[in-house]
N, C-alpha and C positions, 0 to 999 in steps of 0.2 A: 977623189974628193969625197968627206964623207957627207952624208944623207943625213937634213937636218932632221933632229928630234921631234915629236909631233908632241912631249909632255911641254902645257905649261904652267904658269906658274901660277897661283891664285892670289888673293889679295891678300893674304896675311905672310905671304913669302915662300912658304907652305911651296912643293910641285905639284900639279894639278893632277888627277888621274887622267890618262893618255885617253885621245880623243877616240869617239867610239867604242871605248870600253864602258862594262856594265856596271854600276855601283855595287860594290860587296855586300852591302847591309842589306841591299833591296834584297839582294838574291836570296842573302839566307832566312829572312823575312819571309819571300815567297814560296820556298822550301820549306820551312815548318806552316806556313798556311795552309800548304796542300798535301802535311802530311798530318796535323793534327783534326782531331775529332771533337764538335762540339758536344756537352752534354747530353744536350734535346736530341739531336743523332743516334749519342749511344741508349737513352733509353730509351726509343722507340725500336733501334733493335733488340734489347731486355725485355721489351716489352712482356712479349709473348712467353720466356721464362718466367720471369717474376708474378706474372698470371698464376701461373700453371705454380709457381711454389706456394701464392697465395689461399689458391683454392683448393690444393689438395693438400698441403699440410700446415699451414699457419691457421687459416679457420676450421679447418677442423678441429685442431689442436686447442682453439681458444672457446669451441661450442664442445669438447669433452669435458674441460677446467669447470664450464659454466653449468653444464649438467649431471660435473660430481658434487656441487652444492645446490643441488633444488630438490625440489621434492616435485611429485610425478605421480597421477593416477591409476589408476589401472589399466586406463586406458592409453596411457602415455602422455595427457595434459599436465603442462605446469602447473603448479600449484603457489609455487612461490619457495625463497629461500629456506636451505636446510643446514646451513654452515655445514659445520665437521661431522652431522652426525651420521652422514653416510660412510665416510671413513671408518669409523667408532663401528657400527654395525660391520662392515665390512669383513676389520679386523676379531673382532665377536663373534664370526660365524664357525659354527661347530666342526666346521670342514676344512676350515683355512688349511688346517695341518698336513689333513690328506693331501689333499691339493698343491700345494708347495710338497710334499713328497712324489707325490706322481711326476709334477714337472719337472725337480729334477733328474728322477729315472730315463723319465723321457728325453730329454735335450740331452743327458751324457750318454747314453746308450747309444740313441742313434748316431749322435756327432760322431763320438769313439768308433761303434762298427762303419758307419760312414766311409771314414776316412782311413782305416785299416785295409777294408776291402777293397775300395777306391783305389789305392795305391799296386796295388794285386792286379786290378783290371786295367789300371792305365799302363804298366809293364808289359801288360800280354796285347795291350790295344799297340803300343810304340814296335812291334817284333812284326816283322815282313813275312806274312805266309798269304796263302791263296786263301781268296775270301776276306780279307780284311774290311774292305770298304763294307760291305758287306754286313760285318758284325759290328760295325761303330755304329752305322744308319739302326741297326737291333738296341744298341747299347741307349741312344739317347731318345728312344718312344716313350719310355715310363717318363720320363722327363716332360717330353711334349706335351703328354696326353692331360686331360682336364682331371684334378687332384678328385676333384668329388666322383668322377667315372670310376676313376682306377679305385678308389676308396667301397664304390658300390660293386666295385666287381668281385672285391676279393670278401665281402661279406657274402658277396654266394659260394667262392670257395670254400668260407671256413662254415657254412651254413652247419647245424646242426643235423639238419634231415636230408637234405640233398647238396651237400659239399663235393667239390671234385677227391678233397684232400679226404676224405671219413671213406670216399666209396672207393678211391685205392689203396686206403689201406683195409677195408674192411675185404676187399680181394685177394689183398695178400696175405690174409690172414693175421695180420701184427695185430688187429684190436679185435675186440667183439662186440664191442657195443660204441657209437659212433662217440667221438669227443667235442666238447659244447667249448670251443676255442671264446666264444666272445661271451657266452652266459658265466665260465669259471670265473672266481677272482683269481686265481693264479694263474690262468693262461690269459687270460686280455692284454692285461699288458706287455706278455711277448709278443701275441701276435698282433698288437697297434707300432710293436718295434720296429718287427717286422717287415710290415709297409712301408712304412716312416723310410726305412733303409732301401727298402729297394725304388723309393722315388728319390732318395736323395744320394745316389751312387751316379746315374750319369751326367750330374753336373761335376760333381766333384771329379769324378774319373775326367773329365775333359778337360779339366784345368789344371789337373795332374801332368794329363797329356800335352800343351802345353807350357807347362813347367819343365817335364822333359825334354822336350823338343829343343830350349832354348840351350841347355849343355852343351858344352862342346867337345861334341866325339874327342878332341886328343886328348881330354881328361882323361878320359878315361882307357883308350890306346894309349895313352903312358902309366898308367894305371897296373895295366894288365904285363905291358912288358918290364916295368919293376917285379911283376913275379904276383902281384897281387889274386886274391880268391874272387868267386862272381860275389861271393857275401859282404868280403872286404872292404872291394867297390862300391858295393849299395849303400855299406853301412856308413863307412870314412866318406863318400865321395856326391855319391850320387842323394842321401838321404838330406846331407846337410846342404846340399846345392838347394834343392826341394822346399826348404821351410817358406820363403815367401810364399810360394803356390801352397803351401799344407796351413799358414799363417789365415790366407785369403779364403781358403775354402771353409776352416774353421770358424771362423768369423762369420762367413754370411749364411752358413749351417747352422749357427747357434741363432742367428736373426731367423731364421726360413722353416728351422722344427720346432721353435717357442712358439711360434705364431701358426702352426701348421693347423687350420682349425676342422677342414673338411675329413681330416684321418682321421681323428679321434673323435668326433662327434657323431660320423657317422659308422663306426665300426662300436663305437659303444652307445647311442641314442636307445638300444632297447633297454639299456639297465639305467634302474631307478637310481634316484639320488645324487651324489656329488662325490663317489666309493672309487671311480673310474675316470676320474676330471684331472685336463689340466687348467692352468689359470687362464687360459684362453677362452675354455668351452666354459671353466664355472661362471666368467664373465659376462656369457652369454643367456646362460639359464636363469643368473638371476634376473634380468631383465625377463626371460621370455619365456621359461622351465618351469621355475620352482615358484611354491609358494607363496616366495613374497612378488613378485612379480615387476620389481622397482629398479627402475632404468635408472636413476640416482644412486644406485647402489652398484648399479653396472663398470658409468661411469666412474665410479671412485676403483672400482677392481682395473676399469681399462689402464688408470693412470699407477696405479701398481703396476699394472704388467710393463707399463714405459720404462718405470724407475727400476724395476728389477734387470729386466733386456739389457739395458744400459748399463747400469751396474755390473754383470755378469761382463760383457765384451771388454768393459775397462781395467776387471780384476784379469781376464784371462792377459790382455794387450801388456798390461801390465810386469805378468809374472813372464812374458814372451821373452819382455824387453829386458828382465834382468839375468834368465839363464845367458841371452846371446851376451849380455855385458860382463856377465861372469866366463865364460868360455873364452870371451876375448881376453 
């Protein structure tokens, strides 16, 4: 005998949903209620992000705009609006040119050795010998350490009168009379490269490392048993694997030594003038250094150095983006 149906029938003739089941709409009604998020929800947990962008880069950003059009005392009080003429002066100063030459010696040099080196050390950091931990924990101190230390240290290396570097070689007999590494104009600026490179090697080398790491060995064990050279490999295989990681480090190399202000400032603060500046340190003398002493003039230099910075990563991003488009 069969087992009557429990569906009935509703008033429009319709069958009814069976008795003690659930209504479908409610469900998925209460399904999206308890999986969606109201707004007031999600900005109180933004909150505390959009703080922290307001306050460390939006007003900042809009009290530098407001302070490359004022004019400013000596003592650093407003005075009142100065439209464009801190620009106009800015671009008028007798140094600009040096200035924009040092910076870019500076930012390609170190980037360039940087990232050459880098690549040297993260090969020899990825190789299995005794002691390795050992030399990474070595590799990434200059990195660690506070930029203004390391910067104060190696001005007593290169000291004139009692340098480590003048009293062995004056031992070894190579000089006779000691060398003035940060008084020369032509040695300053290798030896401000100098530093520049050896604080910005164990970042870069770690993201090398990194970059490596993520290869996958039987590239390169197929690599080797097609017959291939160790150079082959690096060059065909392992170089071009590489570019995101040499992409990333150049990038925020170019942001980290334009802006590098503790090296240069303080391996060159004993020499006069603006002969030794890049446009970070000039940006700061003219508010706090030089002559004219005008923080309106500063900030008109700060927002140069924005517009340049930027400009510079989007030419480089740029030209990235079109060898890889042409290769392909």
């Amino acid at each position: 005998m069969s087992q009557p149906s429990t569906t009935m029938t509703g008033a429009t003739g319709k069958p009814a949903a069976p008795v003690g089941a659930r209504p479908r709409g409610r469900r998925r009604a209460t399904v999206r209620g308890r999986g969606a998020i109201s707004p007031l929800a999600a900005l109180v947990w933004l909150a505390p992000a959009l703080l922290l962008i307001v306050g460390v880069v939006l007003w900042p950003a809009v009290e530098l705009v407001r302070a490359s059009r004022s004019r400013y005392s000596i003592t650093g009080l407003r005075k009142g609006p100065a439209g464009w003429d801190n620009f106009r002066n800015v671009l008028a100063n007798d140094s600009l040119g040096t200035v924009l030459t040092n910076t870019v010696i500076w930012v390609i040099a170190v980037v360039a050795l940087t990232i050459a080196i880098s690549l040297g050390v993260a090969q020899f950091l990825t190789k299995d010998f005794w002691g390795r931990r050992f030399v990474r924990w070595a590799v990434i101190v200059p990195w660690a350490a506070s930029l203004v230390i390391t910067a104060r240290l190696f001005t007593l290396i290169y000291s004139y009168y009692y340098g480590s570097i003048n009293a062995v070689l004056l031992d070894l007999h190579l000089i006779t009379t000691p060398i003035d590494f940060l008084g020369s104009d032509k040695l300053i600026m290798p030896s401000m490269i100098a530093v520049g490179v050896f604080v910005s090697i164990p970042f870069t080398a770690y993201v090398f490392v990194a970059g490596l790491g993520a290869i996958p060995t039987e590239v390169h064990e197929a690599a080797r048993i097609d017959g291939g050279s160790p150079w082959q490999i690096w060059r065909h295989i392992t170089l071009p694997l590489l570019r995101p990681a040499i992409l990333v480090a150049s990038v925020m190399n170019m942001i980290y030594v334009f802006n590098s202000f503790p090296i240069v400032y303080t391996l060159n603060e004993s020499n006069p003038g603006f002969s030794h500046d890049t446009t970070i340190t000039f940006m700061y003398k003219l508010a706090f250094k030089s002559a004219e002493k005008d923080v309106g003039q500063s900030a008109a230099a700060g927002l140069f150095n924005v517009v340049i910075i930027l400009v510079a990563v989007l030419v480089y991003l740029r030209v990235t983006r079109w060898r890889d488009q042409e290769e392909q």
